[in-house]
C-alpha positions as CSV (number, residue, x, y, z in Angstrom):
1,X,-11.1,20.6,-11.1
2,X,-8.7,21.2,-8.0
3,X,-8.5,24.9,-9.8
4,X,-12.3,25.1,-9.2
5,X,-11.6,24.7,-5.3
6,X,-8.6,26.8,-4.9
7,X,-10.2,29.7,-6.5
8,X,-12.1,31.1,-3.8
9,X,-9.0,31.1,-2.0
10,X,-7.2,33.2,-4.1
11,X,-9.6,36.1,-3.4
12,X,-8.2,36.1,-0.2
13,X,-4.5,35.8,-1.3
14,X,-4.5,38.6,-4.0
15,X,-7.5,40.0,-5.9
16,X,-5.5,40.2,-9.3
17,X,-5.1,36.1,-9.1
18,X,-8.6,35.8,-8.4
19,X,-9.5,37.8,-11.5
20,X,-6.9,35.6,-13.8
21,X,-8.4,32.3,-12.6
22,X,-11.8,33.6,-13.3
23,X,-10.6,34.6,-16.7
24,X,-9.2,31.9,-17.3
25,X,-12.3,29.0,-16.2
26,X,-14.6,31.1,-18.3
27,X,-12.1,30.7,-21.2
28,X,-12.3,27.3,-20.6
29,X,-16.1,26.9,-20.4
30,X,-16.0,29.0,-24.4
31,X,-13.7,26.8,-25.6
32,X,-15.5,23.6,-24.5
33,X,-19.0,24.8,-25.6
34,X,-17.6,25.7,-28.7
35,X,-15.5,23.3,-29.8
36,X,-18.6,20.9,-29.4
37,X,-21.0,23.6,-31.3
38,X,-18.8,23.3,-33.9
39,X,-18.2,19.1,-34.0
40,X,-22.1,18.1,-33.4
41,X,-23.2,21.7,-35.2
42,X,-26.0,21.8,-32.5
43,X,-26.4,24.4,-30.1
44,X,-27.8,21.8,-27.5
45,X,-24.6,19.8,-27.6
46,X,-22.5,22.8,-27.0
47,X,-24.8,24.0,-24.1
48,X,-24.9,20.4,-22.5
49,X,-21.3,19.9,-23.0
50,X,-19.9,22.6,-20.1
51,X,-21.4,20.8,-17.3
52,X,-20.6,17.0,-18.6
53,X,-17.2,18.6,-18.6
54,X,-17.0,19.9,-15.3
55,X,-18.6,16.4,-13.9
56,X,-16.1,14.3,-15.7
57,X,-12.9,17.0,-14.6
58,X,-14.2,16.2,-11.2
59,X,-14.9,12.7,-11.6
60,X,-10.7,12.5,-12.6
61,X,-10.3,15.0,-9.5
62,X,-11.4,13.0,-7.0
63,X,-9.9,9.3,-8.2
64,X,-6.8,11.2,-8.4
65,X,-6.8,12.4,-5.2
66,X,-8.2,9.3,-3.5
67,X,-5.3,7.3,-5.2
68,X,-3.2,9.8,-3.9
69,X,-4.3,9.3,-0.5
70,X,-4.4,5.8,-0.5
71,X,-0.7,5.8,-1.6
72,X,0.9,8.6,0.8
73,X,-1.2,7.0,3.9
74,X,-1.1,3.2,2.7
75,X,-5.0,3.0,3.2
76,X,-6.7,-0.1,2.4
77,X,-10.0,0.5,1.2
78,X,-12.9,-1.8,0.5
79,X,-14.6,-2.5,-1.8
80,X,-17.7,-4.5,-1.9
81,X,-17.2,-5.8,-6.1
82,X,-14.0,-7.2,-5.5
């Protein structure tokens, strides 16, 4: 969801960009609600789906990013399971 971030940004870069990326996360959002409305047939599903999608875009975000980190600065991180 880096796209979610950088959006506000692009309302100060061009206001034609920040319409597009607008455009084009709410196209998103449609076609996740309903691509599920049509799988489960329930409204509910389709409803519940757009934020479950957005929390698991970011979930992937943010391990991407901190592997990213991790790699470009060699950080050792630790963790308490292993």
């Amino acid at each position: 969801m880096l796209a979610n971030a950088l959006l506000p940004f692009l309302l100060v870069f061009n206001y034609n960009l920040f319409v597009l990326g607008i455009k084009i996360l709410l196209g998103y959002l449609v076609l996740v609600a309903l691509s599920a409305i049509i799988k489960t047939h329930s409204m509910l599903v389709g409803i519940l789906s757009v934020p479950s999608a957005f929390i698991q875009l970011t979930g992937y975000g943010m391990g991407f990013l901190s592997a990213w980190f991790q790699k470009i600065f060699k950080l050792r991180v630790y963790r308490d399971w292993e």
